[in-house]
VMD Tcl script that draws the C-alpha trace (Angstrom):
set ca {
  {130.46 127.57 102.36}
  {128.47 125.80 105.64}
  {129.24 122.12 105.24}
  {127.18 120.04 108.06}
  {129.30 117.23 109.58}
  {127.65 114.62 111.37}
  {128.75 114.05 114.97}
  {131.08 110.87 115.34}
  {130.38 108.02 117.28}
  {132.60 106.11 119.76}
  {131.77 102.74 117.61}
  {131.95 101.85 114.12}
  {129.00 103.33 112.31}
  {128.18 100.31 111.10}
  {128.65 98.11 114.95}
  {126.64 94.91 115.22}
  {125.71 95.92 118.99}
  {123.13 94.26 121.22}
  {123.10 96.50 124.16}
  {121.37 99.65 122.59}
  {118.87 102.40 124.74}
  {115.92 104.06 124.02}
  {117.93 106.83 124.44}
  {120.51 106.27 122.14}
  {118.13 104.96 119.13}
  {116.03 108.15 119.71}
  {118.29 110.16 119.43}
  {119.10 108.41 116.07}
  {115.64 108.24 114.71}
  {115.18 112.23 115.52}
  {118.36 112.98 113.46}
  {117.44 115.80 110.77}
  {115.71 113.68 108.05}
  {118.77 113.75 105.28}
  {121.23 113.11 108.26}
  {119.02 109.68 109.23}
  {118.92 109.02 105.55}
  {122.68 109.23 104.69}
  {123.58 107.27 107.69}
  {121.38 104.87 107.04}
  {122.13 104.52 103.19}
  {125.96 104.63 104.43}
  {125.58 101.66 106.71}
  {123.16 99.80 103.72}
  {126.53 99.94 101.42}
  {128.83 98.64 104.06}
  {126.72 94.94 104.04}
  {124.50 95.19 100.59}
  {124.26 96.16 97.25}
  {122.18 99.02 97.56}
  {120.53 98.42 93.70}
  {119.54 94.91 94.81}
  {116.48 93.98 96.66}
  {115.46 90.58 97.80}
  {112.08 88.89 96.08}
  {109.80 87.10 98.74}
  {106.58 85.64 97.98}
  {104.04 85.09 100.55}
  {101.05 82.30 100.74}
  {98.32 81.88 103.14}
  {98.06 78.11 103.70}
  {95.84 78.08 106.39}
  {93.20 81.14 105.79}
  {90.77 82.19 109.13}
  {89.54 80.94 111.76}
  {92.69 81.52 114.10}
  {92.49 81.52 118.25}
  {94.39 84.88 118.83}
  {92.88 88.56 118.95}
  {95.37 90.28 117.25}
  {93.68 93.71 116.51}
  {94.89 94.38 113.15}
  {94.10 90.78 112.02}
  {91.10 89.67 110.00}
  {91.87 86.16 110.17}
  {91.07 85.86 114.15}
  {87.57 83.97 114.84}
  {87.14 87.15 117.20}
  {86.74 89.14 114.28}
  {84.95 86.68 111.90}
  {81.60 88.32 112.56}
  {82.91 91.78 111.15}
  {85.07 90.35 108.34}
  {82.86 87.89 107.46}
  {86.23 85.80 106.70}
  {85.68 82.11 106.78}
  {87.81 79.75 107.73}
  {89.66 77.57 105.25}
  {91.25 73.77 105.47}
  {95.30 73.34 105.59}
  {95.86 73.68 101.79}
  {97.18 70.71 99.68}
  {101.06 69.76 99.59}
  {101.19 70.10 96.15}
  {98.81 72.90 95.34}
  {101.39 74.98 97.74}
  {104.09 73.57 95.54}
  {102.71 74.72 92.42}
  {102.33 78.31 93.74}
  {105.77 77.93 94.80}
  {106.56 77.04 91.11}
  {105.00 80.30 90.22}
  {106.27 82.15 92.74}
  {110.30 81.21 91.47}
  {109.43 81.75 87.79}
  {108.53 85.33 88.36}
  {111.30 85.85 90.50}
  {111.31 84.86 94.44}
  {114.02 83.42 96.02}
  {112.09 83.31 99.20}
  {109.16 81.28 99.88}
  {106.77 82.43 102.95}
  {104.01 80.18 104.23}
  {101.55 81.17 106.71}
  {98.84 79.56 108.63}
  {96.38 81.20 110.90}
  {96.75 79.44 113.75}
  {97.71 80.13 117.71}
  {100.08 76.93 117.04}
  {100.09 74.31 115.05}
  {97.98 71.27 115.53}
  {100.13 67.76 115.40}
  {98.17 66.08 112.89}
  {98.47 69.21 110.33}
  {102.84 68.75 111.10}
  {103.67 66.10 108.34}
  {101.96 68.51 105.67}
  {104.13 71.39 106.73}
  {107.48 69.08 106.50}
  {106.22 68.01 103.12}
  {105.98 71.92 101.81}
  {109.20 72.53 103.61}
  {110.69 69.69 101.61}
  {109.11 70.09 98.56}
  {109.33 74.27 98.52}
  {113.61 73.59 99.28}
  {113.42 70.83 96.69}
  {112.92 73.44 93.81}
  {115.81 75.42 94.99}
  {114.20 78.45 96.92}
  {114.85 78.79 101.10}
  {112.03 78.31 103.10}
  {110.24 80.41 105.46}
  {106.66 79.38 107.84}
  {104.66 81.31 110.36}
  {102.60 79.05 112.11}
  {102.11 80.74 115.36}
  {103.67 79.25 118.94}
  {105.82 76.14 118.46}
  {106.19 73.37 120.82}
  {109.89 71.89 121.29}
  {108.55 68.97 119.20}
  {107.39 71.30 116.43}
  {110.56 73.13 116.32}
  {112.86 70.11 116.08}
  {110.45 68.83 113.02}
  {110.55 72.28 111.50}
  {114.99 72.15 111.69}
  {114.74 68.23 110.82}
  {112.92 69.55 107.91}
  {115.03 71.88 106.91}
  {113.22 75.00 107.02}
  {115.62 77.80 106.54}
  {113.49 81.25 108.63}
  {110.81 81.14 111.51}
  {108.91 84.35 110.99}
  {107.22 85.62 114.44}
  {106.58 89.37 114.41}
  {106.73 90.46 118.12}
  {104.29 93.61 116.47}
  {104.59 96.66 118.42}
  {106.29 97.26 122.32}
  {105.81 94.98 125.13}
  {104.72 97.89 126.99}
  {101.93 98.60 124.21}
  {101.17 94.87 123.06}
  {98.54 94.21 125.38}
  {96.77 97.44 123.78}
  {96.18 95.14 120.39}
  {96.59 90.98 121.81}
  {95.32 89.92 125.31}
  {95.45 86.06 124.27}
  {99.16 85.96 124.42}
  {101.97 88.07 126.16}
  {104.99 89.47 124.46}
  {106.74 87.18 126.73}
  {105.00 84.25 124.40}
  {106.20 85.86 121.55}
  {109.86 86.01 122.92}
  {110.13 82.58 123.75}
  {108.89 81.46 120.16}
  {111.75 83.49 118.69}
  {114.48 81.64 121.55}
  {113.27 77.97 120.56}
  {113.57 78.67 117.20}
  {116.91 80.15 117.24}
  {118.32 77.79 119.83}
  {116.99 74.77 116.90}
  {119.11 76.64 114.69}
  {116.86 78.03 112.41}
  {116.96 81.44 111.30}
  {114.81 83.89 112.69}
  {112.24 86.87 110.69}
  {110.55 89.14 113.19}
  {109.57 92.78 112.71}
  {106.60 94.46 113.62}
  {103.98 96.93 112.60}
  {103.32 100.73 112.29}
  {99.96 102.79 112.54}
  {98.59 100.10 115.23}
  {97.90 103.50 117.31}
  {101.36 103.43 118.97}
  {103.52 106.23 120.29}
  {106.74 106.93 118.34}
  {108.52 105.32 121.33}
  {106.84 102.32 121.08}
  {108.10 101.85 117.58}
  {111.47 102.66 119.34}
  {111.21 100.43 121.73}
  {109.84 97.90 119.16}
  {113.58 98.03 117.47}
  {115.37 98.17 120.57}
  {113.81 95.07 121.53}
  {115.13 93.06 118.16}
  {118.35 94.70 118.33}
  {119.40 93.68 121.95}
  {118.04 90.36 121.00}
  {121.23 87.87 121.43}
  {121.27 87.42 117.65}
  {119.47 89.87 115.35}
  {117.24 88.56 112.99}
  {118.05 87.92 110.36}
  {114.57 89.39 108.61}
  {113.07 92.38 109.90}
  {110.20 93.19 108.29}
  {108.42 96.72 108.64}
  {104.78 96.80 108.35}
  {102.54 100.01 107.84}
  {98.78 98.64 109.08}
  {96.37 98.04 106.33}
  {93.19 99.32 108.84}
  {90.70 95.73 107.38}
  {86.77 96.56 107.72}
  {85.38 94.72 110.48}
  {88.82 94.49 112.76}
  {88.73 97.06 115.96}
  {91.65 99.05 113.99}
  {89.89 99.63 111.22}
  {89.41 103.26 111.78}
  {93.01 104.31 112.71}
  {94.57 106.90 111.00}
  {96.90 106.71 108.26}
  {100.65 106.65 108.97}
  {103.06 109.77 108.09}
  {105.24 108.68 105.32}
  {108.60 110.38 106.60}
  {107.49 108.92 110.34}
  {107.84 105.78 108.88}
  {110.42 105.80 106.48}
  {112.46 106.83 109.80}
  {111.60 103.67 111.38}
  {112.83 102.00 108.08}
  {116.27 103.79 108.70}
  {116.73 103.05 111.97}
  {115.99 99.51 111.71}
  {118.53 99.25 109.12}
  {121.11 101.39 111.39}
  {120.23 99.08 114.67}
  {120.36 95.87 112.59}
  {123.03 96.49 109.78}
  {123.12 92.74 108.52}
  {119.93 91.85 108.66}
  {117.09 92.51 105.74}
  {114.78 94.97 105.91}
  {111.60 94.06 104.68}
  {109.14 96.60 103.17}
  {106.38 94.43 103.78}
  {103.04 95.01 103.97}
  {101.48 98.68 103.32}
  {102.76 98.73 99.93}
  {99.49 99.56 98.24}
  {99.03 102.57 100.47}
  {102.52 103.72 99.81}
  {103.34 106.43 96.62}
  {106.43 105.40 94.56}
  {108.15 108.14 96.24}
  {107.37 106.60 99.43}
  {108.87 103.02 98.56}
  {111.83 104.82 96.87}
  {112.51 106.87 99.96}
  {112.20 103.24 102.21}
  {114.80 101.50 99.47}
  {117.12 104.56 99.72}
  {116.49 104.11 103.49}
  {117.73 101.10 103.67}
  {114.92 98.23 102.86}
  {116.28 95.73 100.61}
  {113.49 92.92 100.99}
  {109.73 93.14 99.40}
  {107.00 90.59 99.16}
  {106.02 90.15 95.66}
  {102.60 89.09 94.05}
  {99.32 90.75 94.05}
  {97.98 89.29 97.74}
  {99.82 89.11 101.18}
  {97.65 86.42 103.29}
  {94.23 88.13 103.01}
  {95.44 91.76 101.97}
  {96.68 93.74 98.65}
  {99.65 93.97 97.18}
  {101.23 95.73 94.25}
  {101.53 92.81 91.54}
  {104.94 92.48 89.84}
  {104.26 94.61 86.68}
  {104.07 97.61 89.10}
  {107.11 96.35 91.25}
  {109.01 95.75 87.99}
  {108.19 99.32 86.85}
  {109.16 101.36 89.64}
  {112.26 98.46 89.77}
  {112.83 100.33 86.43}
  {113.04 103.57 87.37}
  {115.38 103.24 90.08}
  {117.29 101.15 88.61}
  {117.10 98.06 91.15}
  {117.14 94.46 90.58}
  {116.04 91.57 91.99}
  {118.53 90.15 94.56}
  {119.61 86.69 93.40}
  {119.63 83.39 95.84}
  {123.62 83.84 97.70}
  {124.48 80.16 95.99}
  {126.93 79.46 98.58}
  {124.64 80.25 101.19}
  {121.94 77.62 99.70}
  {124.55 75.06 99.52}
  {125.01 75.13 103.39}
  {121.59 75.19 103.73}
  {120.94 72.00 101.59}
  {118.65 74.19 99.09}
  {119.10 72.71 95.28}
  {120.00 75.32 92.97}
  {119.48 74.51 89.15}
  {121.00 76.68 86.67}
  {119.57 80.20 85.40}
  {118.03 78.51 82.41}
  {115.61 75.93 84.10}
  {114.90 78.90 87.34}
  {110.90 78.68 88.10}
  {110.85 75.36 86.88}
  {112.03 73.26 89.96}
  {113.79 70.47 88.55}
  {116.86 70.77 89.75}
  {118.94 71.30 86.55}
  {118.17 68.12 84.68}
  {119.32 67.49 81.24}
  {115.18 66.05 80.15}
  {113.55 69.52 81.52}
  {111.45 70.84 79.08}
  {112.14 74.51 80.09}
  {115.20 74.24 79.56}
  {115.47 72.89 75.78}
  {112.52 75.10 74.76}
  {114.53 78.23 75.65}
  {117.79 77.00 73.68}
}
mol new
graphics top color blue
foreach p $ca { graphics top sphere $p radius 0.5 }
foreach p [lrange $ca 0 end-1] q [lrange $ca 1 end] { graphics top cylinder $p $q radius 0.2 }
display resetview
């Protein structure tokens, strides 16, 4: 009988390493496709239940109408012409909160918040604390993309309490100017360094089918992984091409090509979570499974991400089903040194922090 041994590594398949080369992570990411799997999958099991996978729910708070060029995006002005997107007011505090209400009772532990702008305008800042607040206050962590911060946005963000900073540094700094010329991937770098010098957590991945070379997508990981702390979110994008953007005509991505970016992301960054994130629609069941098996353990629930589709959680649940996954409950301990309030299982999705009076509660006795 052949058996095929993988070759062995000087370090610990499973090293937290922040000096990696294209060289080395190619070499990775060109393994035969069950060898990238199994090491991948190996190296999930070592830092994660591999039947669990984390609930995030995403909300566009500020729709259109933003400053940058981004290619793929249809909420730049640039593209507002094609899209015919208009641009939308900073949503209400407590509208956000009651999405956020929804968002827990179907099962996210996560809450995302995203407004299209380059950066955030001071006199929009005490609204954003107040969702912060109030989105922590019902016991789920916190997450914003608001573009570039300022040192004085950052240290209202952390006084806040806001748990992740998510700033996808998209593709390679050697193809980024290819999709954004109104920022540099330095810009996008020193985001990322203010907000993890503040002491908030960090969420930055990228995107895949932007028209990139294989090595950019390399290069793309090797970037986050040599960072001096990985992130600790990573989602994975596959493009959703929008009518009216200038990538609306590029080609669809190669399932296997990208579930071996999932894999390698989750062998280059073994503690951090890999998000499926958005692409979803596109993707066949096999195609997700392949991705969880691969090593993603993060998904954004709901039927809309920002502006674009998304599988709605009867369809998550149902392919949850046949795998046999389950949502990935809030780390309690880990909310507790965050400050987050968690109520018991009996009032979750109803935010009120485990009081005796809550009508949830008593109506499911």
């Amino acid at each position: 009988m052949n058996v095929h041994v993988l070759p062995m590594t000087a370090a610990p398949i499973d090293a937290v390493r922040h000096d990696w080369t294209r060289a080395e992570a190619q070499a990775i990411h060109d393994l035969p496709f069950n060898d990238l799997l199994f090491r991948a999958a190996t190296v999930q099991r070592l830092h994660f239940d591999p039947n669990k996978v984390q609930l995030a729910r995403l909300l566009s708070i500020k729709t259109g109408g933003c400053a940058e060029d981004c290619g793929y995006c249809s909420q730049s002005a640039h593209h507002a012409s094609g899209t015919g997107l208009k641009a939308s007011k900073l949503m209400e505090v407590e509208r956000v909160l009651n999405e956020a209400r929804k968002a827990k009772a179907q099962g996210a532990t996560r809450y995302c918040m995203g407004a299209a702008w380059r950066s955030p305008k001071s006199r929009d800042m005490d609204s954003v604390v107040a969702m912060v607040e109030g989105v922590k206050a019902l016991g789920m962590e916190t997450c914003m993309t608001l573009g570039m911060l300022s040192d004085d946005d950052v240290v209202k963000l952390k006084d806040a309490g806001l748990d992740y900073y998510n700033h996808n540094i998209d593709t390679s700094e050697r193809y980024y100017s290819e999709i954004i010329k109104t920022r540099t991937f330095a810009d996008r770098l020193d985001t990322l360094s203010r907000v993890r010098e503040a002491g908030i957590k960090v969420c930055s991945g990228g995107i895949v089918g932007l028209g990139e070379t294989i090595e950019d997508r390399i290069d793309m990981l090797v970037t986050l992984a040599n960072l001096e702390q990985h992130p600790e979110s990573v989602p994975i994008n596959m493009l959703i091409p929008i009518p009216g953007t200038p990538l609306e005509n590029r080609k669809k991505v190669d399932p296997i090509a990208f579930v071996r970016i999932i894999a390698l992301a989750r062998i280059m960054m073994p503690t951090s979570f890999v998000r499926l994130s958005a692409g979803r629609t596109e993707m066949s069941e096999e195609t997700q499974a392949l991705c969880f098996f691969a090593g993603a353990n993060s998904i954004f629930c709901g039927e809309t991400l920002l502006t674009a589709d998304n599988p709605g959680e009867d369809k998550d649940q149902a392919l949850f089903n046949k795998l046999g996954i389950e949502p990935m409950a809030l780390d309690t301990d880990a909310a507790a040194d965050a400050g987050i309030e968690t109520a018991p299982s009996e009032h979750a999705g109803c935010g009120c922090s485990g009081t005796s009076s809550c009508q949830t509660a008593t109506s499911a006795r």
